[in-house]
N, C-alpha and C positions, 0 to 999 in steps of 0.2 A: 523432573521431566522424564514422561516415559518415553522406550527406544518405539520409534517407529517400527512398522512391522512389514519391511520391506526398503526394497533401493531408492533412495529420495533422487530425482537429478532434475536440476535448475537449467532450463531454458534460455539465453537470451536471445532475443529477436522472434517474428512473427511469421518467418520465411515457411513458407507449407502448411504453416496452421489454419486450419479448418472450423475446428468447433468455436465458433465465435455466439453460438446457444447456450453451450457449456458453460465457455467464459460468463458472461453475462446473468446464467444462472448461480455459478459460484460465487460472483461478487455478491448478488442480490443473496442468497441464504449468509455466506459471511455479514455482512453488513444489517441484515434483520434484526436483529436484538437492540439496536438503537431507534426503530420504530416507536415511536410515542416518547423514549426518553429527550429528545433533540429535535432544536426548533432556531429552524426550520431543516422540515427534512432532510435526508441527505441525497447529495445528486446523483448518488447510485442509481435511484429511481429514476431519473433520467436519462439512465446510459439505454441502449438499445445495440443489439448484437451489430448492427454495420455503425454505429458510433464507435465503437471498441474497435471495429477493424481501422476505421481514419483513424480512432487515435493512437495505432501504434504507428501510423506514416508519420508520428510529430513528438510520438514522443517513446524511450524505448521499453518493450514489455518484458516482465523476467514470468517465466511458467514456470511453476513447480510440479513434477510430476512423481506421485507411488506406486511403483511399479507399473509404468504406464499409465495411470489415470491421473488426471489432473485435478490439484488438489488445493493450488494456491496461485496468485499472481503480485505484481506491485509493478507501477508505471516509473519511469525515472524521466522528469523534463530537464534539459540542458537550461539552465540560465548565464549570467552572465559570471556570477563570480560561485555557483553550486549549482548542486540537480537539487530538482524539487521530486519528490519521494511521495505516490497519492494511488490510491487504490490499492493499498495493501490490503491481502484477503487469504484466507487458511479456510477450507470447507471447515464447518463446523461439526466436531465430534475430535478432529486432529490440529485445535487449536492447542498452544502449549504444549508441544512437541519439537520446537524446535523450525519447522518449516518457517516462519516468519523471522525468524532469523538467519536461515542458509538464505530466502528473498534479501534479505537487506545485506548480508555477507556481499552475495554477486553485484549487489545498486552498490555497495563501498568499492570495489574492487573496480568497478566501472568509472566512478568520479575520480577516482587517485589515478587513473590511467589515465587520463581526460583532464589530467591537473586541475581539477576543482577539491578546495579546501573543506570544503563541509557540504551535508546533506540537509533540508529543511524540509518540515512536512508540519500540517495541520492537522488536527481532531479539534473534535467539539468542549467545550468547555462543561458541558454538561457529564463528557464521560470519564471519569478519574481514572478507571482501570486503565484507560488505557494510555495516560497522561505517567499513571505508574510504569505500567510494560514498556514505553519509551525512554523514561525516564532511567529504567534499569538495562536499558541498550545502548546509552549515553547521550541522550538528544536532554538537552535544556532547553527551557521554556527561554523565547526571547521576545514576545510579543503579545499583544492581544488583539482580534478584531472583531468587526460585527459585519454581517452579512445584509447586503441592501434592504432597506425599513426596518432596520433593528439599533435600539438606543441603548444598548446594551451589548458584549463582547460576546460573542456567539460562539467563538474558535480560537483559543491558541496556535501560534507557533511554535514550534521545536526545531532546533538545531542541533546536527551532532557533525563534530568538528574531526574531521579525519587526521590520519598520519601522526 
């Protein structure tokens, strides 16, 4: 892992944040390289900069920020016995640096205060990398599902078991 080339500092909450363009753009270039690979697409495509402002009223947002610009995000939903862990994203070029892990560091730190026992999150069945990079963060596979008119599992589950 190469050092970042400047101060990383994680965000929680959406209080005064603005650029919800930004955001929206960062997910959507993170999230581009699964275009054509994943089927049915993903709902990145669906988000829209004021979707992303409601969805931090529901659920809470971590920003990553290098030296000021923003560079990464991941959503944390409260359930009933974990947070669910979805829109994880690192602009790309500063993938594999570490930032997707300081994001998931602060979503851990958040559930263990919140006394939930584990994290859960989905990816596609189609993508291994990234079935591996969770895998090597400690999330197990605990499931499999298909996404409406699909006869076939479309998306794993992963959990990673805190404390």
């Amino acid at each position: 892992m190469t050092a970042l080339p400047g101060a990383l500092t994680i965000r929680r909450g959406a209080a005064g944040f603005t650029a919800w363009d930004e955001l929206l753009a960062l997910i959507l270039a993170s999230f581009a390289w699964m275009e054509g690979r994943i089927d049915p697409p993903s709902s990145a495509l669906k988000l829209s900069a004021e979707g992303l402002r409601a969805k931090c009223t529901v659920e809470t947002p971590f920003l990553a920020f290098l030296d000021g610009r923003l560079v990464g995000c991941a959503f944390l939903a409260e359930r009933t016995d974990h947070f669910y862990l979805g829109k994880l994203a690192v602009a790309p070029g500063l993938q594999g640096r570490g930032i997707g892990r300081a994001l998931l560091a602060a979503a851990e730190e958040l559930a263990l205060a919140a006394g939930k026992p584990a994290i859960v999150l989905e990816t596609r069945v189609e993508l291994v990398e990234n079935h591996a990079a969770f895998a090597r963060l400690g999330f197990r596979e605990t499931g499999r599902g298909a996404h409406p008119g699909f006869d076939r599992p479309t998306s794993l589950t992963m959990r990673k078991v805190l404390g």
